[in-house]
C-alpha positions as CSV (number, residue, x, y, z in Angstrom):
1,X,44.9,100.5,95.4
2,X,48.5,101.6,96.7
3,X,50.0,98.4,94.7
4,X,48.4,99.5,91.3
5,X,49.8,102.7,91.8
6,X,53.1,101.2,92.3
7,X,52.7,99.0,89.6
8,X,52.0,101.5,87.7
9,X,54.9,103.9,88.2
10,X,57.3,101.0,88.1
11,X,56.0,100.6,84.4
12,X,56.5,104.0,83.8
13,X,59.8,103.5,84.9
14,X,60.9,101.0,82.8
15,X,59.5,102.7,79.8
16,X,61.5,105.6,80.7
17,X,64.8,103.3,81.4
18,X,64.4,101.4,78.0
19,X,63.7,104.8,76.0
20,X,67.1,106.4,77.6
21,X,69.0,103.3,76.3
22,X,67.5,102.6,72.9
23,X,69.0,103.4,69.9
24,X,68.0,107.0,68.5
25,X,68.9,106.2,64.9
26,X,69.4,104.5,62.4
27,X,71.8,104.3,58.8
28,X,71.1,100.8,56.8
29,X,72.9,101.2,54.1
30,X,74.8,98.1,51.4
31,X,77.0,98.7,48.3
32,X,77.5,96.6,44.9
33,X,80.4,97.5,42.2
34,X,79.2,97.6,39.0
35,X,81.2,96.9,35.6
36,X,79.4,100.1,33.7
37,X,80.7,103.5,33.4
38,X,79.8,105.8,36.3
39,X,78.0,108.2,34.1
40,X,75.8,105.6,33.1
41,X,75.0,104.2,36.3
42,X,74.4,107.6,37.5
43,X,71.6,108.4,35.3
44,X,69.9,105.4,36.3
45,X,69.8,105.6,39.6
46,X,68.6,109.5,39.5
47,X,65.0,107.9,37.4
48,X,62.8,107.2,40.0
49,X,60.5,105.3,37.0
50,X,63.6,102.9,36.5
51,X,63.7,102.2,40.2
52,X,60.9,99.8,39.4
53,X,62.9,97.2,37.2
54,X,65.2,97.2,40.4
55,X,63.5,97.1,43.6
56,X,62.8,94.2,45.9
57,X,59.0,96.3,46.9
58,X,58.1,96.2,43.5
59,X,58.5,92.3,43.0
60,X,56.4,91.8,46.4
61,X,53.5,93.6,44.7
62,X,53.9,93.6,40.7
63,X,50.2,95.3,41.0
64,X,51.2,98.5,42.9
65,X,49.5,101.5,41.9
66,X,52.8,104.1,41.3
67,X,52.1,107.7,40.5
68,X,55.0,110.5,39.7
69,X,55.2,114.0,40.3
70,X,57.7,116.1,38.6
71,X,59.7,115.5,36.0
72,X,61.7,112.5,36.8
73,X,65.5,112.3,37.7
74,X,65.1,115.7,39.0
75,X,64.9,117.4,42.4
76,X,61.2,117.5,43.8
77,X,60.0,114.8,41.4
78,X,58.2,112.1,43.7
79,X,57.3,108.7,43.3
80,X,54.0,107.4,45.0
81,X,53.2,104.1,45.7
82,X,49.8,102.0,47.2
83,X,50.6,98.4,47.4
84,X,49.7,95.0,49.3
85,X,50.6,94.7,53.3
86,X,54.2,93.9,51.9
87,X,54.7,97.1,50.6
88,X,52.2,99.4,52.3
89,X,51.8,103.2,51.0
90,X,53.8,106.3,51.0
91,X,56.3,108.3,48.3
92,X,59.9,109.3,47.8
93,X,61.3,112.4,46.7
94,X,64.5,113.0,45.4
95,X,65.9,115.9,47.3
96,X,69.0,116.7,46.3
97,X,71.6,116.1,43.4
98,X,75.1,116.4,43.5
99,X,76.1,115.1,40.0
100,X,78.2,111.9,40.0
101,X,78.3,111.6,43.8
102,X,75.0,111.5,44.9
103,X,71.1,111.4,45.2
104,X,69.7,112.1,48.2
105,X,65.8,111.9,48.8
106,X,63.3,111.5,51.6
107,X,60.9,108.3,52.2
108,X,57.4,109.3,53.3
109,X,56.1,105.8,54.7
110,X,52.0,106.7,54.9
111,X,51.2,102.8,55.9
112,X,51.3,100.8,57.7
113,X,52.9,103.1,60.0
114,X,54.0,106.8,59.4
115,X,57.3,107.7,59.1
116,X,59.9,109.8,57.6
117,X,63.9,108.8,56.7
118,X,66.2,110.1,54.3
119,X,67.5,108.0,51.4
120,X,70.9,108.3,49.3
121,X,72.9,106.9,46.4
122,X,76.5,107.5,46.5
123,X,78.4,107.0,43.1
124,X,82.2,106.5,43.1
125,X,84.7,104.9,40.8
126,X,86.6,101.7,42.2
127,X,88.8,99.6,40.7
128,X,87.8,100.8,37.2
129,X,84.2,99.9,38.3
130,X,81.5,102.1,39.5
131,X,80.7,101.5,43.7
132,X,76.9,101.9,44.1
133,X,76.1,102.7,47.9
134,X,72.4,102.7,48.6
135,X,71.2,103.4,52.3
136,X,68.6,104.9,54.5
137,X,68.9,107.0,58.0
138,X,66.1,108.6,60.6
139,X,65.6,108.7,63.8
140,X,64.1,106.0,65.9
141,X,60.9,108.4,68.2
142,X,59.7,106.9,71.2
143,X,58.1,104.4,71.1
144,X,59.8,103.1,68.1
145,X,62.9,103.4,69.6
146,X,62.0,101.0,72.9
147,X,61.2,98.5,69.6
148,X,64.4,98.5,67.9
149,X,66.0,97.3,71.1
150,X,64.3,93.7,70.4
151,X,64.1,94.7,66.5
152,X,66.8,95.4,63.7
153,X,66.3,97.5,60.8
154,X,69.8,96.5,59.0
155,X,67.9,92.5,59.4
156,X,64.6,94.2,58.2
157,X,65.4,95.8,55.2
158,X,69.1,94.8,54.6
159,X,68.6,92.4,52.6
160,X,66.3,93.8,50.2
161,X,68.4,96.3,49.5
162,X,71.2,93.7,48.9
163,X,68.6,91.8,46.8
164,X,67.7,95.6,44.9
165,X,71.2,96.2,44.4
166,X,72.0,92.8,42.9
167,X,68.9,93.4,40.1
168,X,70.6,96.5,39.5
169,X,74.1,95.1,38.9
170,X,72.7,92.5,36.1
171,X,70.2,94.8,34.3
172,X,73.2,97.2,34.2
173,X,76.1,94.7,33.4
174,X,73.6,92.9,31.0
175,X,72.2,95.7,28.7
176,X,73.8,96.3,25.8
């Protein structure tokens, strides 16, 4: 009985060692320049509807139910999704505007898992081209956090965004 109890406390232990060293949060984020006009590119990415030409998650399930709240483009207007085991459920909402700079918002992942991180845009001019910087932060809560020691979210979701941000750049740089 005495061994199971040390067992026990020694696993308790170790959870407590690994949660005190794993990473508390997290920032993903990956940029594109674009050959359109700021302005332009600005009012696009503020439409949570056009979001859906874009995204990587809406080509893993072209048969997600979406729903919107609000009126779009606008702080408080959400977007709600229910999708395959690819793209799971939950919404966004765009939380704050700071015209021409940046969009923030807040991802509310219902499944698989719940969670909560904040999402931006940030808009500047480079080079006489518009620099699109698309990212997400939160915080990693026990026992997520013990995960993302043997886990990466930049490798899980880094390159969708890359692969978002690329669909973006041709539909922008294509339309005329």
């Amino acid at each position: 009985m005495i061994i199971i109890l040390y067992i026990f406390l020694a696993l308790i232990g170790i959870l407590l060692l690994l949660s005190l060293i794993a990473p508390k949060n997290y920032d993903v984020s990956r940029s594109v320049l674009i050959n359109r006009p700021k302005s332009e590119v600005f009012e696009v990415l503020k439409s949570l509807k056009y979001q859906d030409t874009w995204s990587p998650w809406a080509k893993k399930d072209p048969n997600m139910k979406k729903e919107f709240r609000g009126v779009d483009g606008e702080v408080g207007s959400v977007s709600y999704w229910l999708g395959n085991k690819d793209v799971g459920e939950g919404e966004q909402e765009i939380t704050k505007i700071v015209p021409m700079e940046r969009i923030e918002g807040e991802l509310r992942f219902l499944k698989p898992f719940k969670s909560t991180s904040n999402c931006y845009f940030l808009i500047t001019e480079e080079a006489g081209k518009t620099k699109v910087v698309w990212g997400f932060k939160g915080e990693n809560k026990f026992p997520m956090n013990i995960m993302m020691l043997f886990m990466s979210m930049d490798k899980m979701v880094g390159k969708d965004f890359e692969e978002g941000l690329s669909t973006l750049k041709a539909n922008l740089e294509n339309k005329s």
